[in-house]
C-alpha positions as CSV (number, residue, x, y, z in Angstrom):
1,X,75.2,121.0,90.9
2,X,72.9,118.9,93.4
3,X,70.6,116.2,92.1
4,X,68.5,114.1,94.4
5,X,66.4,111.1,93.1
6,X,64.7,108.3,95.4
7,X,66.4,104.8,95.3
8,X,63.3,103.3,97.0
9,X,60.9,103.9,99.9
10,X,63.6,103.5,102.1
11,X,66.7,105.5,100.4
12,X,67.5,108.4,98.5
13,X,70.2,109.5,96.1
14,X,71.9,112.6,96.2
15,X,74.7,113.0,93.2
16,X,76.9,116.1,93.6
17,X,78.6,117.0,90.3
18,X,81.8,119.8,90.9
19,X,80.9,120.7,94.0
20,X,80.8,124.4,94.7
21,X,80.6,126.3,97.9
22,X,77.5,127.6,96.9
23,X,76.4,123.5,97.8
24,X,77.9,123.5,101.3
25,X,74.5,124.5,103.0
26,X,72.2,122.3,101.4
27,X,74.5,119.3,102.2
28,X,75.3,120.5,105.4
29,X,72.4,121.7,106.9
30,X,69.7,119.4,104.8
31,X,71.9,116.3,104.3
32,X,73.3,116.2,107.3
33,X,76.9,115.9,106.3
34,X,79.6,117.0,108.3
35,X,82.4,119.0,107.7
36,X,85.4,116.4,108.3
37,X,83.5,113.8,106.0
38,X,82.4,116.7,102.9
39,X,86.7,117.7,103.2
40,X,87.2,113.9,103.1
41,X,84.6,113.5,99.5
42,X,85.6,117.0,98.0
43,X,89.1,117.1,98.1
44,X,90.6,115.7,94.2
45,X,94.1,115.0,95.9
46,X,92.3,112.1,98.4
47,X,93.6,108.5,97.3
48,X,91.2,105.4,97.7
49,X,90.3,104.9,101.1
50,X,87.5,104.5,103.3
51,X,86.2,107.0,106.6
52,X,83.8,106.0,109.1
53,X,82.3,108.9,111.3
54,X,81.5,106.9,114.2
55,X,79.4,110.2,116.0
56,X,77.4,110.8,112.8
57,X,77.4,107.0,111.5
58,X,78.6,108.3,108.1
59,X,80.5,105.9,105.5
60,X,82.8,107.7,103.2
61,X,84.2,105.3,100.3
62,X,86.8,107.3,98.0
63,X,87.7,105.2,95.0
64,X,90.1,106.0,92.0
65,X,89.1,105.3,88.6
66,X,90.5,105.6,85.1
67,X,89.9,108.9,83.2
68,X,90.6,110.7,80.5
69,X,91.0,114.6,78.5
70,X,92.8,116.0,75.1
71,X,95.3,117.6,77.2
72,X,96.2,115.3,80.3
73,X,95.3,112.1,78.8
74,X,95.1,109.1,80.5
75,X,94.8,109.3,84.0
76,X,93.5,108.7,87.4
77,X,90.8,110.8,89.5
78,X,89.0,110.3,92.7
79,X,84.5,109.4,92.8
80,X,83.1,109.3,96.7
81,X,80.4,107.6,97.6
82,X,79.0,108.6,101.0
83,X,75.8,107.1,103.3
84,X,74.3,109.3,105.9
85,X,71.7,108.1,107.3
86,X,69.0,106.5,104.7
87,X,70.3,108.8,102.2
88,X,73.6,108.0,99.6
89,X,75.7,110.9,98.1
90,X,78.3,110.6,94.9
91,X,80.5,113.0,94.2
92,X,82.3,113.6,90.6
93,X,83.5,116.2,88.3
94,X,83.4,117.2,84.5
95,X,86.0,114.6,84.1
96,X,84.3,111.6,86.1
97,X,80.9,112.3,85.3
98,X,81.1,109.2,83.4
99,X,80.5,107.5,87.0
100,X,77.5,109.4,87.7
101,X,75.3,107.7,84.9
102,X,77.0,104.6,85.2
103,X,75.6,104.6,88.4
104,X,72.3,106.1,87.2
105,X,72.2,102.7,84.5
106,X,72.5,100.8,87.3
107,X,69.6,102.2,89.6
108,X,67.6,102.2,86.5
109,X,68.4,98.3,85.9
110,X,68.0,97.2,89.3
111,X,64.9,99.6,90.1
112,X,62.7,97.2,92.5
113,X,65.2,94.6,93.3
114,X,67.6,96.9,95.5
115,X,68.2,96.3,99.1
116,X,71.3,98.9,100.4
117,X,72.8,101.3,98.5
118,X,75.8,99.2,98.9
119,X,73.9,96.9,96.0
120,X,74.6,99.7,93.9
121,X,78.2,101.0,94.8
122,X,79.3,97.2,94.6
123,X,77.9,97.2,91.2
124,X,79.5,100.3,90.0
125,X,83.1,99.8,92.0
126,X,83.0,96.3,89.6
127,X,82.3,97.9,86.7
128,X,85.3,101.0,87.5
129,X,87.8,98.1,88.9
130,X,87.3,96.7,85.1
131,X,87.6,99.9,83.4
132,X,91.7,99.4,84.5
133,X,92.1,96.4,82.0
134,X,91.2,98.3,79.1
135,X,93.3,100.9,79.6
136,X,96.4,99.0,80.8
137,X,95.5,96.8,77.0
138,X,95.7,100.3,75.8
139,X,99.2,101.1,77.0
140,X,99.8,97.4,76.2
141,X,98.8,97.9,72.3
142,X,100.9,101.2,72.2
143,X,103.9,99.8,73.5
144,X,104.1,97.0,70.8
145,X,103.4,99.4,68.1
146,X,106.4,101.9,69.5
147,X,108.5,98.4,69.4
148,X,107.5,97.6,65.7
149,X,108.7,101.3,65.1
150,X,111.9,100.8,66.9
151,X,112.9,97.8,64.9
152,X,112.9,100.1,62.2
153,X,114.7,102.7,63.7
154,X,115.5,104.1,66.8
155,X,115.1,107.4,67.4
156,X,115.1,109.1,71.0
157,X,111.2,110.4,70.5
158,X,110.2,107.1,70.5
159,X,111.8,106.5,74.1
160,X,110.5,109.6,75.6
161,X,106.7,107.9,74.4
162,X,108.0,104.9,76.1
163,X,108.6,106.9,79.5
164,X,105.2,109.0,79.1
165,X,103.6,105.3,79.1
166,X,105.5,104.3,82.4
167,X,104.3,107.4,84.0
168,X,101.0,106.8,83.3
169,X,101.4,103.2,84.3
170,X,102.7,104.9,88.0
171,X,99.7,106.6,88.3
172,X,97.5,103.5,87.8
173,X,99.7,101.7,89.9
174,X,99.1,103.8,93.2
175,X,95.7,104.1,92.3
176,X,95.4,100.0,92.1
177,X,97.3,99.8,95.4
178,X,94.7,102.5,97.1
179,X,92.1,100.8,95.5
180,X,93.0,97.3,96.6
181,X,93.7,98.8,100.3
182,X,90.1,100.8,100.4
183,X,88.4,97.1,99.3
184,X,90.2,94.9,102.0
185,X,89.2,97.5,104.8
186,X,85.5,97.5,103.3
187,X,85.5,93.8,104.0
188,X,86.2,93.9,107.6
189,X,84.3,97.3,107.9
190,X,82.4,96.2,111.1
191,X,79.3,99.0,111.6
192,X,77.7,97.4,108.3
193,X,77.2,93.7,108.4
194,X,77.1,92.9,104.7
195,X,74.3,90.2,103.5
196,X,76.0,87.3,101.9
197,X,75.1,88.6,98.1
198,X,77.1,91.6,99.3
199,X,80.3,89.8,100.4
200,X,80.3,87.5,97.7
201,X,80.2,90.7,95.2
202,X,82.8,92.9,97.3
203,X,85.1,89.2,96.9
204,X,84.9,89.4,93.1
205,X,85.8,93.6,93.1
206,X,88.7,92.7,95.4
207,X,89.6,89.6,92.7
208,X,88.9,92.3,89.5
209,X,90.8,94.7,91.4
210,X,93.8,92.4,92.1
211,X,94.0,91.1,88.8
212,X,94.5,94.9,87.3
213,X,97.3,95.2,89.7
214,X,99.0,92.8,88.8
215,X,98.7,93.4,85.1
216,X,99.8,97.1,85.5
217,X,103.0,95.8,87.4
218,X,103.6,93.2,84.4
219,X,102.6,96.0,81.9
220,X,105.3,98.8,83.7
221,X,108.2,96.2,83.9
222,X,107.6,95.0,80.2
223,X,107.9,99.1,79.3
224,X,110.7,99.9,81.6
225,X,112.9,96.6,80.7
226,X,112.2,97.8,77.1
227,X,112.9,101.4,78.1
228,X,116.4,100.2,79.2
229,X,117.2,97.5,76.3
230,X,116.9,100.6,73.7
231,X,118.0,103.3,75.7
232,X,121.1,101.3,76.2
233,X,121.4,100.4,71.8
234,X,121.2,104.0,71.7
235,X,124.2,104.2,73.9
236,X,125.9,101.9,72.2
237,X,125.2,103.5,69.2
238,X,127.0,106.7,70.4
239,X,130.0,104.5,71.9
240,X,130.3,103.8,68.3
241,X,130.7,107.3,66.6
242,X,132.7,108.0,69.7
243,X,135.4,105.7,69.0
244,X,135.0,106.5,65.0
245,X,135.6,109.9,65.4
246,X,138.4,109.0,68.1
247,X,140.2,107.0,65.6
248,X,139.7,109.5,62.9
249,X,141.2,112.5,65.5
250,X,144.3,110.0,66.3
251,X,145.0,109.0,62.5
252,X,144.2,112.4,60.9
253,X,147.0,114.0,63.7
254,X,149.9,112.1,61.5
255,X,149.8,114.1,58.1
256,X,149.9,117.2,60.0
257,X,152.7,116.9,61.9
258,X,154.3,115.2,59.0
259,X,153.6,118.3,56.8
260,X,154.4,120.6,59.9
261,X,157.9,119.3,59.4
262,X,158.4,119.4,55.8
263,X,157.2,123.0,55.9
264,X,159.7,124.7,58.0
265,X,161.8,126.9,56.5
266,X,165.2,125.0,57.2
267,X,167.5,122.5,55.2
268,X,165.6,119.2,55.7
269,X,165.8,115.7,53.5
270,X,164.4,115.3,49.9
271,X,164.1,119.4,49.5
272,X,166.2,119.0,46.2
273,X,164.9,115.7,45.4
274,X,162.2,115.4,42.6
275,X,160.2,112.8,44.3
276,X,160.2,115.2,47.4
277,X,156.4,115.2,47.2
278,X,155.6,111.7,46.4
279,X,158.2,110.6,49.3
280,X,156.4,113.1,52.1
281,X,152.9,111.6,50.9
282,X,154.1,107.8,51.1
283,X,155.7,108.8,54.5
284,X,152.3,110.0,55.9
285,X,150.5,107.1,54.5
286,X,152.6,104.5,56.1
287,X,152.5,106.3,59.3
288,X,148.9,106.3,59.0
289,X,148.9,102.8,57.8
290,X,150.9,101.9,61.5
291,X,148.9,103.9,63.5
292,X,146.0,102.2,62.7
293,X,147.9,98.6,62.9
294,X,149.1,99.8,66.8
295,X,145.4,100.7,67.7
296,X,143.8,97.5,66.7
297,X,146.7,95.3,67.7
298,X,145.6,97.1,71.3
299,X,142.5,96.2,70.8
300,X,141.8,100.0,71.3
301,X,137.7,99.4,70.7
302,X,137.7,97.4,74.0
């Protein structure tokens, strides 16, 4: 679906939501867009970068933001912003739509005091670069309730909820790294000369940017050092019933070769004797008894 509203005298916005084929020719042959650059904007497997058409003079900006649905969860997708000519063009889907009125907020805020569409995408890159630090408190506040859990007990569910948070932390990651990449080359993006209000606001995205970075990288080694420290109790744990049922095996192998022997059908000692019984049991027990004596006096747990 196409929508086209008029920034000011001098610009117009175009916002394409799940672009269809069925859009190619208006944006093509009305817009002015190209093929290379619409591939570029369209395509959901694109990471943050930015493509300059230097025949056409058009600016592609792809930028990664956080998302969200009931069945992926949370997750990273792909808005373009693109500037042919005196027109600007955003492209989202269902599941980023979100940037499409954010945007539409802010050309609604900052109505007669706009000077380049760039006023606007540097206002709304801010606002998605921030969106990060929610969502990485999120995974933060998740983790620590998992670790009050595990104190508890420990159970193996709770680590696999632990991995589906570093996975999700992966995904932010590359997306932050993109993001941060796409940001530097807009600052030294020579065929726009940026006014100074522009440069000072595309040096506090890079700073917002940055700082989610580095708090997804703290956030992923906090979950993947905790990751390891119960993944390895759990280990431990099963060392421990291992050697248990080890001992068990080893000591539980003496009364049955004991009685093995005293049940053959030959002459063998204390057959006549009344105390036969009593005498075979107090024979297993102190073989038992030295077994057990041997083992730890090998330090057999070590």
């Amino acid at each position: 679906m196409i929508k086209v509203q008029a920034l000011s005298d001098d610009f117009r916005w175009v916002a394409v939501n799940n672009y269809t084929d069925s859009d190619y020719s208006q944006l093509v042959n009305e817009e002015g867009v190209t093929d290379e650059m619409l591939g570029y904007a369209t395509d959901r497997h694109e990471r943050g970068r930015l493509e300059y058409d230097s025949k056409s003079s058009i600016t592609t900006i792809i930028f990664d933001v956080v998302t969200s649905n009931s069945e992926e969860g949370t997750y990273t997708a792909q808005v373009s912003f693109m500037l042919v000519d005196h027109t600007l063009l955003t492209f989202t889907t269902d599941n980023t739509a979100f940037v499409e009125d954010m945007f539409a907020d802010v050309v609604d805020a900052d109505w007669e005091k706009v000077g380049h569409p760039f006023d606007y995408i540097f206002d709304v890159l801010y606002k998605l670069s921030r969106q990060y630090f929610s969502a990485i408190n999120k995974i933060n506040k998740e983790r620590q309730n998992i670790q009050l859990k595990m104190r508890k007990k420990i159970e193996r569910s709770v680590i696999i909820q632990l991995m589906e948070l570093e996975t999700t932390l992966v995904y932010f990651l590359t997306s932050l790294k993109s993001n941060n990449d796409l940001l530097q080359s807009l600052k030294r993006f020579a065929p726009i000369k940026f006014s100074t209000s522009q440069k000072e606001r595309l040096d506090d995205i890079i700073v917002e940017a940055q700082q989610g970075l580095e708090m997804a990288n703290i956030a992923s080694d906090i979950i993947g050092r905790v990751s390891n420290a119960y993944s390895n109790i759990l280990d431990n744990s099963l060392n421990n019933t291992m050697w248990l049922l080890t001992v068990f095996s080893i000591v539980l192998t003496v009364p049955n070769i004991v009685f093995g022997f005293f049940g053959q059908n030959v002459d063998l000692p204390f057959m006549k004797n009344p105390f036969g019984w009593e005498i075979t049991i107090a024979i297993t027990f102190v073989l038992c008894v030295l077994i057990i004596w041997l083992l730890r006096r090998n330090s057999f747990r070590k």
